[in-house]
Backbone as CSV, one residue per row, in Angstrom:
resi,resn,N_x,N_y,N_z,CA_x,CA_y,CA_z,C_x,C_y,C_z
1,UNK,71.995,-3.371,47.564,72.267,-4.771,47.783,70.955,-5.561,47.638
2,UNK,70.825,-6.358,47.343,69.996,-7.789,46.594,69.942,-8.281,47.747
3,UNK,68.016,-8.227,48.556,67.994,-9.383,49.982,68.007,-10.172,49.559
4,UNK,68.580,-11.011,50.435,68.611,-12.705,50.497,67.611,-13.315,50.148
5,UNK,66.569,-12.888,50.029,65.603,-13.976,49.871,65.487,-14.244,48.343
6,UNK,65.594,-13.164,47.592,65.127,-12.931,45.969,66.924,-13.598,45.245
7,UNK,67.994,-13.387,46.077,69.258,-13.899,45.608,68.846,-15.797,45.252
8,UNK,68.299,-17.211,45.611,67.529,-17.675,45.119,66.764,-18.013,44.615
9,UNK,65.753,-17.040,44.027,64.847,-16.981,43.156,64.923,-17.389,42.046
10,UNK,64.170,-18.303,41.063,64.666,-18.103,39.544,63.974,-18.060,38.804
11,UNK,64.249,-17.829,37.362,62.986,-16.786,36.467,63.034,-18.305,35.541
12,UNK,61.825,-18.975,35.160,61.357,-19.939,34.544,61.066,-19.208,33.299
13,UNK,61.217,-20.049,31.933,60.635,-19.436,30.715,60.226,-20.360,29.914
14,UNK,58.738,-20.353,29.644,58.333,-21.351,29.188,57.498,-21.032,27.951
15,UNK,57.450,-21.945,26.674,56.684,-21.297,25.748,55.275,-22.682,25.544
16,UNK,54.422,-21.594,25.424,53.209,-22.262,25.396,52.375,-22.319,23.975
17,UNK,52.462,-23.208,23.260,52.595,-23.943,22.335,50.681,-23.809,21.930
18,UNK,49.972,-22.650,21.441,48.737,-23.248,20.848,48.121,-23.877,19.668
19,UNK,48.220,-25.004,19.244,47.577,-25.310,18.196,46.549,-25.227,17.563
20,UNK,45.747,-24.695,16.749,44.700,-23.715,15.714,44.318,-25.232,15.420
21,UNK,43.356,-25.836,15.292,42.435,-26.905,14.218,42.615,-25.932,12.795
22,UNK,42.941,-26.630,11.735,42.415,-26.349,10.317,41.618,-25.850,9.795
23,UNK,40.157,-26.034,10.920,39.083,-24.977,10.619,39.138,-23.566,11.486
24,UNK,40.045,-23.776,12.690,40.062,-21.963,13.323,38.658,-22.168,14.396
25,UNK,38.413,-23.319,14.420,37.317,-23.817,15.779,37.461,-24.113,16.841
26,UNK,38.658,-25.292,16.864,39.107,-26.170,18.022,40.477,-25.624,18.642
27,UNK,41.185,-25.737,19.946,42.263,-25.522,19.904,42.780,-27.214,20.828
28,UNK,44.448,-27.080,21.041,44.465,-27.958,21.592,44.860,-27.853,22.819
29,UNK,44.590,-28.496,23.870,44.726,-28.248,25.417,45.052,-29.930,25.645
30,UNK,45.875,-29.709,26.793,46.491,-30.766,27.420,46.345,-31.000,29.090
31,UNK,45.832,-32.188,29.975,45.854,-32.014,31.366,46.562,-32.520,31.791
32,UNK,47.839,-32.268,32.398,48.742,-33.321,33.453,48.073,-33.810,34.828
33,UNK,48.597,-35.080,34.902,47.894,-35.410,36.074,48.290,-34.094,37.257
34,UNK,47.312,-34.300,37.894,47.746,-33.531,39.180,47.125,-32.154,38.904
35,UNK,46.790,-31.955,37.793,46.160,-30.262,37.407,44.801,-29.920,37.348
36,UNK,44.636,-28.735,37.729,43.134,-27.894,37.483,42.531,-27.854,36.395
37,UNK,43.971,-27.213,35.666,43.419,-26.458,34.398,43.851,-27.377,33.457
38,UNK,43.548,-26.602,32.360,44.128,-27.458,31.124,44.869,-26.042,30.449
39,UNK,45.788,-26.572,29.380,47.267,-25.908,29.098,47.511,-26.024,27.765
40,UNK,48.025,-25.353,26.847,48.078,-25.122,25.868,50.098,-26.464,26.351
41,UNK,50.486,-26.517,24.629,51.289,-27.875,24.807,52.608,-26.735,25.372
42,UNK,53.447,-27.557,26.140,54.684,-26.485,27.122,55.566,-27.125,26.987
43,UNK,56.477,-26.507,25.923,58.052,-25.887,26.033,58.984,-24.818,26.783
44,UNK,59.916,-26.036,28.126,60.681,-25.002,28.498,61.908,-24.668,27.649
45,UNK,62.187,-23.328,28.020,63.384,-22.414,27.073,64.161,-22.354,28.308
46,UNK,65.306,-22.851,27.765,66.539,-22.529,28.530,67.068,-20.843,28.758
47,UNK,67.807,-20.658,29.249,68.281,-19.110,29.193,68.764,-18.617,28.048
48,UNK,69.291,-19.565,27.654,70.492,-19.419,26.515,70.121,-19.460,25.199
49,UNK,68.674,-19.970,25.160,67.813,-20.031,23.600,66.458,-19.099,23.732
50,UNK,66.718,-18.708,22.220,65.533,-17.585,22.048,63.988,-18.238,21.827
51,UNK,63.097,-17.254,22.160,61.680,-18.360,22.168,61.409,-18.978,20.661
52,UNK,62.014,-18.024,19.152,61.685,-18.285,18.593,62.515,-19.773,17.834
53,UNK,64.001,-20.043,18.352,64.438,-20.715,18.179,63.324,-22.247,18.808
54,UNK,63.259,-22.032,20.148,62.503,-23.100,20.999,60.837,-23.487,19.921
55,UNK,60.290,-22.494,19.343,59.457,-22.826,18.533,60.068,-23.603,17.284
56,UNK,61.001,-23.415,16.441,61.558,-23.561,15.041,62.032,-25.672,15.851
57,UNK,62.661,-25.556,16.979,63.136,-26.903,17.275,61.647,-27.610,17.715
58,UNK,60.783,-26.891,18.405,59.645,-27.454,18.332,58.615,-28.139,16.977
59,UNK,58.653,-27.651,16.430,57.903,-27.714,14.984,58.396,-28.793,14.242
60,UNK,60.570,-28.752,14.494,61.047,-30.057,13.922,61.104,-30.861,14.181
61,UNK,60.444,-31.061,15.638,60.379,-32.057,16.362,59.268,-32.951,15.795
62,UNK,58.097,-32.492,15.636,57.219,-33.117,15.987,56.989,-33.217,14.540
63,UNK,57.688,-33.226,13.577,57.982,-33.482,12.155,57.039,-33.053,10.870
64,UNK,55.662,-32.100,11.357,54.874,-31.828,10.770,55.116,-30.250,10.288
65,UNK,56.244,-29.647,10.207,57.032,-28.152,10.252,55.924,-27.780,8.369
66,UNK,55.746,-28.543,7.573,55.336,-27.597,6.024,53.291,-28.287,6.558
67,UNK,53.259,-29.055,7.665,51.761,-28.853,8.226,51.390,-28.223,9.026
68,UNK,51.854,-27.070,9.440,51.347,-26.401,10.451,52.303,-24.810,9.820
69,UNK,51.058,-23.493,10.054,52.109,-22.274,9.627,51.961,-21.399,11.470
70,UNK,52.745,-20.636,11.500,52.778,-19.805,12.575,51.996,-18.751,12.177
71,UNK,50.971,-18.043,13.355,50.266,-17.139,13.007,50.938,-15.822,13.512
72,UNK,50.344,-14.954,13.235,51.028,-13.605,13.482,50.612,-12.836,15.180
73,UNK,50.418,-13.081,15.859,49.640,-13.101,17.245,50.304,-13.577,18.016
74,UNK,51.186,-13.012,18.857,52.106,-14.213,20.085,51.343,-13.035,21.247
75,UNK,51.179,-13.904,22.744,51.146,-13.783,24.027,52.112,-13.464,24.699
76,UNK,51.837,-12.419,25.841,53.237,-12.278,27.041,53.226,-12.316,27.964
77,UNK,53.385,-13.160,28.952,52.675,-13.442,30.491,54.033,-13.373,31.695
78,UNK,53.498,-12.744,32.468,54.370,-12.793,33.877,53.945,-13.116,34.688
79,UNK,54.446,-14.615,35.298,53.408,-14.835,36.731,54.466,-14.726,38.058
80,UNK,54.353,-14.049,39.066,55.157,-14.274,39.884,54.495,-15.523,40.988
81,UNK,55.499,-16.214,41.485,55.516,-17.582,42.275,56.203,-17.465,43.240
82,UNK,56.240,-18.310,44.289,57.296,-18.024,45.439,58.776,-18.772,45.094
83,UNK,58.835,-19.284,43.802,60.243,-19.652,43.873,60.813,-18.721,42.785
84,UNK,60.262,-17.867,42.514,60.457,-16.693,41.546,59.349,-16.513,40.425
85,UNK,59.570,-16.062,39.344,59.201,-15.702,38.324,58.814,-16.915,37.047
86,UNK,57.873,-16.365,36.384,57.337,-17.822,35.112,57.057,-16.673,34.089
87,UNK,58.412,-16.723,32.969,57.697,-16.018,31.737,57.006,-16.776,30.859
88,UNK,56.012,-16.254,30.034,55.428,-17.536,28.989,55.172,-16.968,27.918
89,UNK,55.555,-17.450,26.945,55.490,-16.623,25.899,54.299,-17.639,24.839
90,UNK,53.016,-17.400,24.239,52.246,-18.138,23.873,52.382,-17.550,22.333
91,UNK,52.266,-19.071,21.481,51.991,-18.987,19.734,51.871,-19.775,19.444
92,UNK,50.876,-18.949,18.412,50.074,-20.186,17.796,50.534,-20.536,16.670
93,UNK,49.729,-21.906,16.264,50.594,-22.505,15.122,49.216,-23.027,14.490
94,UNK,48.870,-22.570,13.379,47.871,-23.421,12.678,47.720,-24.556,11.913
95,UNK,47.037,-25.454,12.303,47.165,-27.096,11.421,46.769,-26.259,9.625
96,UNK,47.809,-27.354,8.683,47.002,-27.489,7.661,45.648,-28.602,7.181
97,UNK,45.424,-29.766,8.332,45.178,-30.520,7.974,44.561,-31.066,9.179
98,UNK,43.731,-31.712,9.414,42.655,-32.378,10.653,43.929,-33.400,11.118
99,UNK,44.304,-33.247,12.110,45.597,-34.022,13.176,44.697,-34.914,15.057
100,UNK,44.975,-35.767,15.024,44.531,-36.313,16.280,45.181,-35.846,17.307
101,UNK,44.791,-35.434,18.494,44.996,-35.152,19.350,46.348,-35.834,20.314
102,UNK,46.297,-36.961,20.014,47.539,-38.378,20.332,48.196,-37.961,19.712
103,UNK,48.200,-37.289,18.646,49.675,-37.219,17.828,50.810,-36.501,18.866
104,UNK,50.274,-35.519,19.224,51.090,-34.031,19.896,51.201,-34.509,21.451
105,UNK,50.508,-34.984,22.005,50.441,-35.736,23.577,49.230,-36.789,24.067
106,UNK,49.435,-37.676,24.694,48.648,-38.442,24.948,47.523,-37.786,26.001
107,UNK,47.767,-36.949,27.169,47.022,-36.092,27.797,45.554,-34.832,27.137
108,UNK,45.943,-35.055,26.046,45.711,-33.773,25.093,44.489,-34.131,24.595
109,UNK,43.437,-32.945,24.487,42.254,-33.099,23.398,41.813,-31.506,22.921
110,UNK,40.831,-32.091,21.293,40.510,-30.604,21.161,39.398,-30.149,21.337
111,UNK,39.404,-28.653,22.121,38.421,-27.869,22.720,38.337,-27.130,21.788
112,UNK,36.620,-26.557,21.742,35.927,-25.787,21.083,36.543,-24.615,21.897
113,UNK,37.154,-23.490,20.874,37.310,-22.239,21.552,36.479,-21.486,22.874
114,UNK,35.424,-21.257,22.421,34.088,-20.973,23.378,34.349,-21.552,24.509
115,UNK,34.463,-22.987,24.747,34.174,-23.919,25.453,35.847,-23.332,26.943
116,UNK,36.477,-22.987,26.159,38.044,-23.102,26.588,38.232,-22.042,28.142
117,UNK,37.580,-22.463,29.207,37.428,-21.591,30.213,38.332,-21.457,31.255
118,UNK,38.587,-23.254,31.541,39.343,-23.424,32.864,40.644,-23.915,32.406
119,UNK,41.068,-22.896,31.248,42.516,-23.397,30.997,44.090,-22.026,31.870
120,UNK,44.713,-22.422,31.326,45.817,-21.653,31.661,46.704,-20.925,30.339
121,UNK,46.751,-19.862,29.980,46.512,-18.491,30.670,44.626,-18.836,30.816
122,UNK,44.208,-17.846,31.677,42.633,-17.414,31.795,42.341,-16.571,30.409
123,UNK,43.707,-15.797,30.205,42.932,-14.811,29.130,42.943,-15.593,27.314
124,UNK,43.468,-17.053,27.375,43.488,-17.852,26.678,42.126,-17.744,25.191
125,UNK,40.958,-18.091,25.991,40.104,-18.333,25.337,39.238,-16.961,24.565
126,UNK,39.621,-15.637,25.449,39.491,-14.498,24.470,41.369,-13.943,23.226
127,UNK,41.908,-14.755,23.853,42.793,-14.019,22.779,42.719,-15.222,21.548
128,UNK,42.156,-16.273,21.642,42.117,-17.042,20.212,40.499,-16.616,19.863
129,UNK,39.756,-16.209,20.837,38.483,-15.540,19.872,39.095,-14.522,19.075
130,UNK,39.521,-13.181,19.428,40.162,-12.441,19.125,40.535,-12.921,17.808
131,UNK,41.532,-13.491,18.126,42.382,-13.972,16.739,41.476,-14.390,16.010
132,UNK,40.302,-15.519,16.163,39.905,-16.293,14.997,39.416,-14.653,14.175
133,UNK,38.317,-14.228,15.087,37.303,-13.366,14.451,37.993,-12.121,14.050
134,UNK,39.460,-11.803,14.138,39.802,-10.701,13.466,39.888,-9.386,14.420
135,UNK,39.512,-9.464,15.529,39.716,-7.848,16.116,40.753,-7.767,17.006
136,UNK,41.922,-9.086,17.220,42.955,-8.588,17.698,44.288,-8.610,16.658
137,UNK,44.701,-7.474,17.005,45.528,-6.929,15.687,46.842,-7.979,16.124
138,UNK,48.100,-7.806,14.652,48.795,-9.017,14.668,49.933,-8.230,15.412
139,UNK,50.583,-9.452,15.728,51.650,-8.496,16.759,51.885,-9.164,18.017
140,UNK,52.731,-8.721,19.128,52.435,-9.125,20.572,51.799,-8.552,21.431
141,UNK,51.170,-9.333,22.218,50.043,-8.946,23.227,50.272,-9.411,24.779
142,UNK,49.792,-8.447,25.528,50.562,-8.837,27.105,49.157,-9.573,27.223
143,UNK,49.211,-10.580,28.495,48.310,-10.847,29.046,47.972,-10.989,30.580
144,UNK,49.131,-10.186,31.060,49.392,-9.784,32.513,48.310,-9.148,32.913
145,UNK,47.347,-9.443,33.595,46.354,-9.042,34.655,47.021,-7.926,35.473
């Protein structure tokens, strides 16, 4: 039997949206008021839609889908919370073309990879080193601590 306490719980799924600069330098991070860190751009996924769908409606959204390609590198994060669970599934999307920061959110600017410390995930700023420089292989990658 399922205690009571976890019978309320609920599992959040959110996809975290990184945008690549054109040169493979900058990424883009966003701060909501009220926050520490800074955040790659966040799409929640309903139960009922797949992450990659939530990316494909993302991309048409924001109407730039033949300016930006998806890279081969997605993230897998589990955070547990006291009102349950936060999956996040992170991918990147590379600009073809130098894009302002306003375009994608008004909160938003772009950080020098290096620079990218006090964001959310933590393991953020080594898995787009990784990626730029080639030694993390393509594929999915956990980033569960």
């Amino acid at each position: 039997m399922t205690p009571p306490d976890t019978a309320t719980r609920k599992v959040r799924r959110t996809l975290l949206v990184v945008l690549l600069s054109h040169d493979s330098r900058t990424i883009l991070l966003e701060r909501r008021p009220g926050e520490d860190a800074w955040w790659p751009l966040r799409v929640d996924v309903p139960p009922h839609r797949s992450y990659a769908r939530a990316v494909h409606r993302w991309q048409r959204h924001q109407k730039r889908r033949t300016g930006m390609r998806r890279c081969p590198v997605t993230g897998r994060l589990t955070v547990k919370t006291p009102a349950g669970r936060s999956h996040y599934l992170v991918v990147i999307l590379k600009l073809a073309r130098p894009e302002a920061a306003e375009a994608f959110s008004l909160s938003a600017r772009w950080w020098p990879i290096p620079d990218a410390v006090t964001v959310f995930p933590r393991e953020l700023g080594i898995l787009m080193t990784g990626y730029v420089e080639g030694w993390i292989p393509d594929g999915p990658i956990t980033l569960d601590a």
